[in-house]
C-alpha positions as CSV (number, residue, x, y, z in Angstrom):
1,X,-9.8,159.9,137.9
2,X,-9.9,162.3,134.7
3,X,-8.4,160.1,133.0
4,X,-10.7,157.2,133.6
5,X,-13.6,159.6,133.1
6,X,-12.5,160.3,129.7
7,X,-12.0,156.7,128.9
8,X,-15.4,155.5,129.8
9,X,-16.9,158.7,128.1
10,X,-15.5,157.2,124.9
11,X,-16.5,153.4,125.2
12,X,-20.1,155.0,126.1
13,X,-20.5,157.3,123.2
14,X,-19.0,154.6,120.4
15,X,-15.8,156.6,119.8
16,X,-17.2,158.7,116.7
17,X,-19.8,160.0,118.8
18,X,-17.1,161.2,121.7
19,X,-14.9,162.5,118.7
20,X,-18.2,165.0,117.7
21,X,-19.2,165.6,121.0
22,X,-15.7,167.5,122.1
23,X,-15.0,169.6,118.5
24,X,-16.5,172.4,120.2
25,X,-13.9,171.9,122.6
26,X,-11.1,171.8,119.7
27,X,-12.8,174.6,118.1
28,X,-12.3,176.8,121.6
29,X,-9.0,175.6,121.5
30,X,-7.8,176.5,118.1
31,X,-9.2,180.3,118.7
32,X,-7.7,180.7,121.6
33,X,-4.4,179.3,120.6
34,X,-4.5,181.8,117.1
35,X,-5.2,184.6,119.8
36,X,-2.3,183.9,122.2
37,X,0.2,183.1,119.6
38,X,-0.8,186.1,117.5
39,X,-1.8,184.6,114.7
40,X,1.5,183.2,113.9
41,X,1.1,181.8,110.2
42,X,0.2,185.0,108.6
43,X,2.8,186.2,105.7
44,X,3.7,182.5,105.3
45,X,3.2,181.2,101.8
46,X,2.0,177.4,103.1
47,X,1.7,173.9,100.7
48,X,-0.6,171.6,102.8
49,X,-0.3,168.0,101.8
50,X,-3.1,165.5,102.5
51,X,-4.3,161.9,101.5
52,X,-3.9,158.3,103.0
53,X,-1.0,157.5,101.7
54,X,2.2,158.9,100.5
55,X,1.8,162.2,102.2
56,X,5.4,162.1,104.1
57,X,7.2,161.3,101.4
58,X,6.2,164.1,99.1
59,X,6.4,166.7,101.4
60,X,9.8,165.8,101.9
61,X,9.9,166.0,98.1
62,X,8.7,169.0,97.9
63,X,10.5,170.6,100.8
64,X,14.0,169.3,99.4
65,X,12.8,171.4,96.0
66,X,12.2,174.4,97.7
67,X,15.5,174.5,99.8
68,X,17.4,173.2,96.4
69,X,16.1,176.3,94.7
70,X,16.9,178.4,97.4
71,X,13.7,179.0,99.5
72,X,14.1,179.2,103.1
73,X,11.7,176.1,103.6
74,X,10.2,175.1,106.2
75,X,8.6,171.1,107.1
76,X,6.5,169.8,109.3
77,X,5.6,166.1,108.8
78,X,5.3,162.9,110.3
79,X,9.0,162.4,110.1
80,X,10.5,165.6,111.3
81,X,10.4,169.5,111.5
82,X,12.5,172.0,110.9
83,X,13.8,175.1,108.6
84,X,15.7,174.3,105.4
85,X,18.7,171.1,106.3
86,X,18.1,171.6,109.8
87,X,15.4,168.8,110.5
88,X,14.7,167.3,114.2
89,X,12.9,164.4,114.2
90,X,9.2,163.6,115.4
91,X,9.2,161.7,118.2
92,X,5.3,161.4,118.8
93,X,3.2,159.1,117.0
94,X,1.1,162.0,115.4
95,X,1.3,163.9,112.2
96,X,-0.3,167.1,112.8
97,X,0.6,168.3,116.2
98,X,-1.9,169.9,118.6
99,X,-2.3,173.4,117.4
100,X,-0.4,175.0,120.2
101,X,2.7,173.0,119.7
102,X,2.2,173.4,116.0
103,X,1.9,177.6,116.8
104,X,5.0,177.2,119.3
105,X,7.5,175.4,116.1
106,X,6.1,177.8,113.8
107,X,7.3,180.7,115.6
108,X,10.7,179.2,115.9
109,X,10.8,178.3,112.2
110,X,9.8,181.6,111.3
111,X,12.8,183.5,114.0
112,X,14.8,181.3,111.4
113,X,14.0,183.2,108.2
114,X,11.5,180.2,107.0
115,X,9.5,181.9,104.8
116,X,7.8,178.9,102.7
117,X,6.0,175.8,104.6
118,X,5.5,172.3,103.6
119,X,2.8,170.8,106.3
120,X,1.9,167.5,106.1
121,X,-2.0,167.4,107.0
122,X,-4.2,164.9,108.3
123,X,-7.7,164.4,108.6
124,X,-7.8,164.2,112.5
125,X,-6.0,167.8,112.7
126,X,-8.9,169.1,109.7
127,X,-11.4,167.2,111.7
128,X,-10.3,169.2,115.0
129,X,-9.3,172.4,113.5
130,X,-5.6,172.0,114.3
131,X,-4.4,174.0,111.2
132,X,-6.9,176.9,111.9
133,X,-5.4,180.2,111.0
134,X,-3.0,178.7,108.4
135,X,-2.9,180.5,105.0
136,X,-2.9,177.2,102.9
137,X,-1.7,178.6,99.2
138,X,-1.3,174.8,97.7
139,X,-3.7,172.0,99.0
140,X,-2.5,168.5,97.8
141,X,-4.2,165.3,97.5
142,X,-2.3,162.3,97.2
143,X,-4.9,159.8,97.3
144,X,-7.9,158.6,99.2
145,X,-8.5,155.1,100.3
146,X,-10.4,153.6,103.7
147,X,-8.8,154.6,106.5
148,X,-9.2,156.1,110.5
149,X,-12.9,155.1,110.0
150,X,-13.0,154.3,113.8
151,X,-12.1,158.1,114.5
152,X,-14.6,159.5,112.1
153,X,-17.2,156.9,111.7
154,X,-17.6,156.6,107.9
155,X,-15.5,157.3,104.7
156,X,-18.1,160.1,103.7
157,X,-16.8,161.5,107.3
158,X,-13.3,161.2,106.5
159,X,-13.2,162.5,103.2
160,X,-15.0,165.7,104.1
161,X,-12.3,166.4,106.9
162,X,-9.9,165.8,104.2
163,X,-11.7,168.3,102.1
164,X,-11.0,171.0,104.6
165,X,-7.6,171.6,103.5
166,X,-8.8,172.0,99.7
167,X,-11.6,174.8,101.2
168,X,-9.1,176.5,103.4
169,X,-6.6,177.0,100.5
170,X,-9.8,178.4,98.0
171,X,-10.6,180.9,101.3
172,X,-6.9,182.2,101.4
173,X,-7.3,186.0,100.2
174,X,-4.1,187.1,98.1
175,X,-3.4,183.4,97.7
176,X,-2.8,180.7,94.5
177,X,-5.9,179.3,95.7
178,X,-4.7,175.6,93.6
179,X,-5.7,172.4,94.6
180,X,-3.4,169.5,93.1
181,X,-5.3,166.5,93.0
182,X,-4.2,163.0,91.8
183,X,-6.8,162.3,88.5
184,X,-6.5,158.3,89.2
185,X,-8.4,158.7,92.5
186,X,-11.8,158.8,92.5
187,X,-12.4,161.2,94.6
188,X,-10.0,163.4,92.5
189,X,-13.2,165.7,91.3
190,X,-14.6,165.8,94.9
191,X,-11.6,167.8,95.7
192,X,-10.7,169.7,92.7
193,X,-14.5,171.4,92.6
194,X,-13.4,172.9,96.0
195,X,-11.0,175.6,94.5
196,X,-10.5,178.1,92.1
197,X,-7.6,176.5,90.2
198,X,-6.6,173.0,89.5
199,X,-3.5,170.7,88.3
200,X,-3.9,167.3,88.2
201,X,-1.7,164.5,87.7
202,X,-2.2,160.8,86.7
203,X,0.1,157.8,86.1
204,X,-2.2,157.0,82.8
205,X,-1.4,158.3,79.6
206,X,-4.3,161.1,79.4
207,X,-5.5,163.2,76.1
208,X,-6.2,165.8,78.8
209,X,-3.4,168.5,78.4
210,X,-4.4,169.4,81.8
211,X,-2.9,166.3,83.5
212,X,0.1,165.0,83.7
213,X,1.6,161.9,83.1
214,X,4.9,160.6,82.7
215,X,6.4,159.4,79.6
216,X,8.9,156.9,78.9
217,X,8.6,156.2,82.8
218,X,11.8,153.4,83.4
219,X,10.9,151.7,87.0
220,X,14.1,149.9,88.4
221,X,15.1,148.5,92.6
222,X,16.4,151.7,93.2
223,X,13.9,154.8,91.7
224,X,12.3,156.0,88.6
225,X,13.0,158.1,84.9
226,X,10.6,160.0,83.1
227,X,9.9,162.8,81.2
228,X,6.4,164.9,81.7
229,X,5.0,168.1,80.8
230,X,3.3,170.3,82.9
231,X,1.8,173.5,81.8
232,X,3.8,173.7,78.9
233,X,7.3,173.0,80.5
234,X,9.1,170.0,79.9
235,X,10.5,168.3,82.6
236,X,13.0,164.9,82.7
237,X,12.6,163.8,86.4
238,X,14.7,161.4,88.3
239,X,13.3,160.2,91.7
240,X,15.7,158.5,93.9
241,X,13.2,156.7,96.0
242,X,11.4,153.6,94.3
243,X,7.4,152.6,93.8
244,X,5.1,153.5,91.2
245,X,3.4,155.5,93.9
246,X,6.5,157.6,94.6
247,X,6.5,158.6,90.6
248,X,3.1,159.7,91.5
249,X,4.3,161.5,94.3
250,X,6.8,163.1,92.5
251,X,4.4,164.5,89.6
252,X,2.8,166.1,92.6
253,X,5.9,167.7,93.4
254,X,6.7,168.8,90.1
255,X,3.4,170.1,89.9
256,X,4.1,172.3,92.7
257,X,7.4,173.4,91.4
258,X,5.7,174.8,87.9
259,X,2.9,176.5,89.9
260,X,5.3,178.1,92.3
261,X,7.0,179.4,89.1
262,X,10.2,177.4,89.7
263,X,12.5,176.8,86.6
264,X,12.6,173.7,85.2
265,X,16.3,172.7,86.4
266,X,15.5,173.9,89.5
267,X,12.6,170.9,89.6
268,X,14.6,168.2,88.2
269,X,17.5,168.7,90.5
270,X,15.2,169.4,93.6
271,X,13.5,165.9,93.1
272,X,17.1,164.2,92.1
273,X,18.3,165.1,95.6
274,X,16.2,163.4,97.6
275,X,18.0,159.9,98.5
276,X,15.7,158.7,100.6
277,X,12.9,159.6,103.8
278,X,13.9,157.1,107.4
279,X,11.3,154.4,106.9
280,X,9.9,154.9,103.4
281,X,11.4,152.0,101.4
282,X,14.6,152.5,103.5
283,X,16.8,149.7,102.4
284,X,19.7,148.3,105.5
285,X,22.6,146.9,104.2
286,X,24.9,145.1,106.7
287,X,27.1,143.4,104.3
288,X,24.4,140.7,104.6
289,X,23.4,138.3,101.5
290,X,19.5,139.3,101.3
291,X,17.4,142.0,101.0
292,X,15.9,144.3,103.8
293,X,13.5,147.1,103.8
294,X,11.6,149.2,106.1
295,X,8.8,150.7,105.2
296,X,6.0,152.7,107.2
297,X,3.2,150.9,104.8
298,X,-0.1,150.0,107.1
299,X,-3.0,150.3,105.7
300,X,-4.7,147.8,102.6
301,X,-4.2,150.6,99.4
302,X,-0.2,151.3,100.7
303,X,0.1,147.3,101.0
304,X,-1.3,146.3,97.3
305,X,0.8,148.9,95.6
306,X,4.1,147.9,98.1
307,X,3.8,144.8,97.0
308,X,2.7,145.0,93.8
309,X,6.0,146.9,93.1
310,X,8.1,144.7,94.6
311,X,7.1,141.0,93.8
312,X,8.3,141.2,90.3
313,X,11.6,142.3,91.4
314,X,12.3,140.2,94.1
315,X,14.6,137.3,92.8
316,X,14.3,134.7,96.0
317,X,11.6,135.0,98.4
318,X,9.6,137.6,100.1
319,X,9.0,137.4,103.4
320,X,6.9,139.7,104.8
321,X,6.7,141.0,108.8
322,X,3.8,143.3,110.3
323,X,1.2,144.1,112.8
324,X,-1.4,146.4,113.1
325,X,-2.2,149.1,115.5
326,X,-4.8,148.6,118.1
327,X,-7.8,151.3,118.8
328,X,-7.5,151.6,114.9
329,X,-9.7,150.0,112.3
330,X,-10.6,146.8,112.7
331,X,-11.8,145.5,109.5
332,X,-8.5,146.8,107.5
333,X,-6.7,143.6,109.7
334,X,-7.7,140.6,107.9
335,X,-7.6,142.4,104.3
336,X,-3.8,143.3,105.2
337,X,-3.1,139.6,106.0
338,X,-4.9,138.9,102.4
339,X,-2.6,141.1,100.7
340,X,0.2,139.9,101.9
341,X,0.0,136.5,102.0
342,X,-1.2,136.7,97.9
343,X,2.6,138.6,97.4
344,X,4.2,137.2,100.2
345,X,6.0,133.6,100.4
346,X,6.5,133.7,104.6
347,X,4.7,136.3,106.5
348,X,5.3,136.9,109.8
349,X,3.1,138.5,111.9
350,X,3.6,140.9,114.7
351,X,2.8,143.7,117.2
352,X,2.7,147.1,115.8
353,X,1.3,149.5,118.3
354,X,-0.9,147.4,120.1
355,X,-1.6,149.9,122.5
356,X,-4.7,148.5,125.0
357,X,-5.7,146.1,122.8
358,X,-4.6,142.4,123.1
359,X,-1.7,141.7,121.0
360,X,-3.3,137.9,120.2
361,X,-6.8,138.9,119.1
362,X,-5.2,141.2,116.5
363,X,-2.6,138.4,115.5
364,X,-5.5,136.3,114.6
365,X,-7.6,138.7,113.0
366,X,-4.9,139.6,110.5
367,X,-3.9,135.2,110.1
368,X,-7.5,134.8,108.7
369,X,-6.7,136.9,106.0
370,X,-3.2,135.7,105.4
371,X,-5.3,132.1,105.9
372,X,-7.5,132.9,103.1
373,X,-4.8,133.4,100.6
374,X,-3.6,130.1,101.4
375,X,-1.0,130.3,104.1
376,X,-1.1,127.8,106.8
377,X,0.4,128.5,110.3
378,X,3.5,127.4,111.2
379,X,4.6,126.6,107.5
380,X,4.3,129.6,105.6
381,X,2.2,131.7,108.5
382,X,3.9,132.7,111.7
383,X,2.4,134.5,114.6
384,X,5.0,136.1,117.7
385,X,4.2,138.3,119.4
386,X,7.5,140.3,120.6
387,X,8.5,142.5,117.6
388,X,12.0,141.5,118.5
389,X,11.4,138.1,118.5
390,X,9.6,138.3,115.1
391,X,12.4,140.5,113.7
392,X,15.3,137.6,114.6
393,X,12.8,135.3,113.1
394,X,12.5,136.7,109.6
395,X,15.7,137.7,109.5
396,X,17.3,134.3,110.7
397,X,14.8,132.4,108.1
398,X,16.1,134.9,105.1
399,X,18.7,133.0,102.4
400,X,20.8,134.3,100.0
401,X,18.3,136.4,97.4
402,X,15.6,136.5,99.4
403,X,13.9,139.8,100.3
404,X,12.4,140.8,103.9
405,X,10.2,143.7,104.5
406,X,9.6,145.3,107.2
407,X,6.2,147.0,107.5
408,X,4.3,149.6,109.6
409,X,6.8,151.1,112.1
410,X,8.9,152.8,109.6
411,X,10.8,156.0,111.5
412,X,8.8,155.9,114.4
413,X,11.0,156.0,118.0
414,X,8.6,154.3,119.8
415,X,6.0,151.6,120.3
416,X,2.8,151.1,122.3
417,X,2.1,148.1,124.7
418,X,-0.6,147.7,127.1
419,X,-0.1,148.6,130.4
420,X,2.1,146.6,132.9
421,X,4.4,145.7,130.2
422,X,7.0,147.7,131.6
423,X,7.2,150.8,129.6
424,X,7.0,154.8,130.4
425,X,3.5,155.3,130.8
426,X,1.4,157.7,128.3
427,X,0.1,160.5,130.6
428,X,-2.6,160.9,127.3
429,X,-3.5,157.6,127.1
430,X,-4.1,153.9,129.2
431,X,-1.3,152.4,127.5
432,X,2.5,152.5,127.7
433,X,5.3,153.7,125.8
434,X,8.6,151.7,124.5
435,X,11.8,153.2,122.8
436,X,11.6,151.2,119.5
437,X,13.7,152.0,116.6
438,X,13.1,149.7,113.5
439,X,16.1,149.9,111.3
440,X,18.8,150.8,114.2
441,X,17.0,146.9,115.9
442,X,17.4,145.2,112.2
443,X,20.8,146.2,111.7
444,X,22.1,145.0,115.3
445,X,20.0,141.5,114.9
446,X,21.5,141.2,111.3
447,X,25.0,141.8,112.9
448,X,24.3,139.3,115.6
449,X,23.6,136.8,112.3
């Protein structure tokens, strides 16, 4: 009964509305979860990472850095949590953790010896004061695109959630009260006026000796080369993971690195040792003649610049396979299908996280825009349902050369289906969960091949 009382309470009050009508609720919560837990983040030196795309990846950037050069570094992301090389993985689909979870892994980390913290941030846990009580030292922005408007109600909404973090880190007393900001974002200035001090960082070639860029950047399949300065220090960085956007991530981390008064070896090699994150451009290789990647890519901005990077390096065709959640925004659906099918030769579209939401209304809503790039169903356009299903298809409909990408379940363990499809059901929520594992399914369908 409470939980169908909470359910119609949020169709009543247009979701947004519900969302402001129970922070005071979140608020109570958050002080009486600092209280309990004793204020558990103080003497912690914390980076908090936010932005709507490409948080996970640098924060495990930037935590591989810190443990490189010998920090006992802590991580909480979207991908896992843990103290220095001894990560557990996040099993819930949620980045930010309620704040009594959050407090309960902190105290752990810190009985560890963690004594630096990279937290990947989101504008839900801002919006609900989940990281109350945390001494933010570093705020970074990655960027800022539309996104989780149907939790906050309008992009003004969400980027002054965002903005939060960049607040909390100038209120930190005995802090570096720094905000690193990425300078090709709009709302780059929005964010930077909100502190003290300020690095910025830019993918543009800038007169601005205050920004940095890379130089001689060399993009190939398999990472990046470049050398930048940054405050004076001269850096020749190697990131292992590819995308234009993961060279911006890694100036973010380098950034980091120089305020944190890291030497410049101890940068380079920090960034150099990160391989790869599960589900960020996380190629499978099952001895099969074509190209497979999994990426965790879902919103419109992460799309573009996916495939933007990758069209001119694919050599056959791309074929493209994705959904998109349900109880999420609308209107980013058809734009998706847009952007894909412009880049993409077959697309393939699937569930995601369909959650309560009918799996065929979504199909359709992405199709139109796939449609208006000039796919046509059942020849270049496919629709099924079943992730698995889809999977076999675009797998089985892959030649030699071709690449197929895998898009919007990345590392995530599980999936959401309505209810009475046969999964555990969510005790939170009226849907059900399904163990779902993206790459471990690929590889034992491409095996099957």
């Amino acid at each position: 009964m409470k939980q169908t009382v909470k359910h119609i309470a949020e169709k009543a009050l247009k979701g947004s509305l519900y969302n402001k009508a129970v922070l005071p609720k979140h608020y109570g919560v958050a002080v009486a979860e600092n209280v309990k837990h004793k204020f558990p983040a103080r003497g912690l030196k914390v980076i908090g990472v936010t932005g709507t795309n490409g948080k996970t990846s640098t924060c495990f950037m930037m935590h591989k850095m810190l443990v490189s050069a010998g920090y006992k570094a802590g991580l909480m992301s979207t991908v896992a949590f843990g103290v220095g090389d001894d990560l557990e993985p996040q099993i819930h689909h949620m980045t930010s953790q309620p704040i009594g979870l959050l407090f309960d892994r902190l105290e752990k980390m810190k009985a560890k010896g963690m004594e630096i913290l990279v937290l990947e941030v989101t504008s839900h846990a801002l919006a609900q004061f989940r990281t109350m009580g945390i001494p933010v030292d570093i705020a970074v922005m990655t960027n800022l695109t539309h996104e989780h408007l149907d939790y906050h109600g309008s992009f003004e909404a969400y980027r002054k959630a965002k903005l939060k973090l960049f607040k909390q880190a100038n209120a930190t007393k005995n802090g570096l009260r720094l905000g690193v900001v990425n300078a090709d974002d709009e709302n780059a200035r929005y964010f930077a006026d909100a502190v003290k001090n300020v690095m910025a960082y830019s993918l543009e070639e800038s007169d601005d000796k205050n920004i940095a860029y890379p130089k001689n950047l060399k993009l190939t399949p398999k990472g990046s080369k470049y050398a930048v300065t940054i405050k004076g220090q001269d850096l020749n960085i190697t990131c292992n993971i590819p995308g234009s956007f993961n060279v911006a991530n890694s100036l973010a981390v380098a950034c980091v690195g120089v305020a944190l008064g890291l030497k410049p070896k101890q940068i380079e090699q920090g960034i150099a040792a990160l391989d790869s994150v599960e589900g960020r451009m996380t190629r499978i290789d099952e001895g099969q003649d074509f190209d497979v990647i999994v990426d965790f890519a879902h919103t419109p901005d992460s799309f573009k610049k996916l495939f933007m990077d990758l069209r001119p390096v694919v050599k056959g065709r791309l074929i493209s396979l994705f959904g998109s959640a349900g109880r999420r925004d609308e209107a980013k659906r058809a734009v998706q299908g847009e952007i894909a099918g412009k880049y993409s030769d077959i697309v393939v579209v699937t569930e995601e996280d369909d959650r309560d939401v009918d799996g065929n209304e979504i199909m359709n809503q992405i199709a139109s825009g796939a449609e208006k790039s000039g796919k046509t169903l059942d020849r270049d356009l496919f629709k099924i349902l079943d992730r698995t299903d889809a999977l076999k298809f675009a797998l089985k409909t892959a030649k030699k050369g071709d690449t197929v990408i895998l898009l919007g379940k990345g590392h995530e363990k599980t999936i959401e289906r309505p209810v009475g499809s046969g999964g555990k059901k969510d005790p939170e929520h009226p849907w059900e969960e399904h163990p779902w594992d993206e790459i471990e399914t690929t590889k034992k369908i491409i095996k099957t091949l």
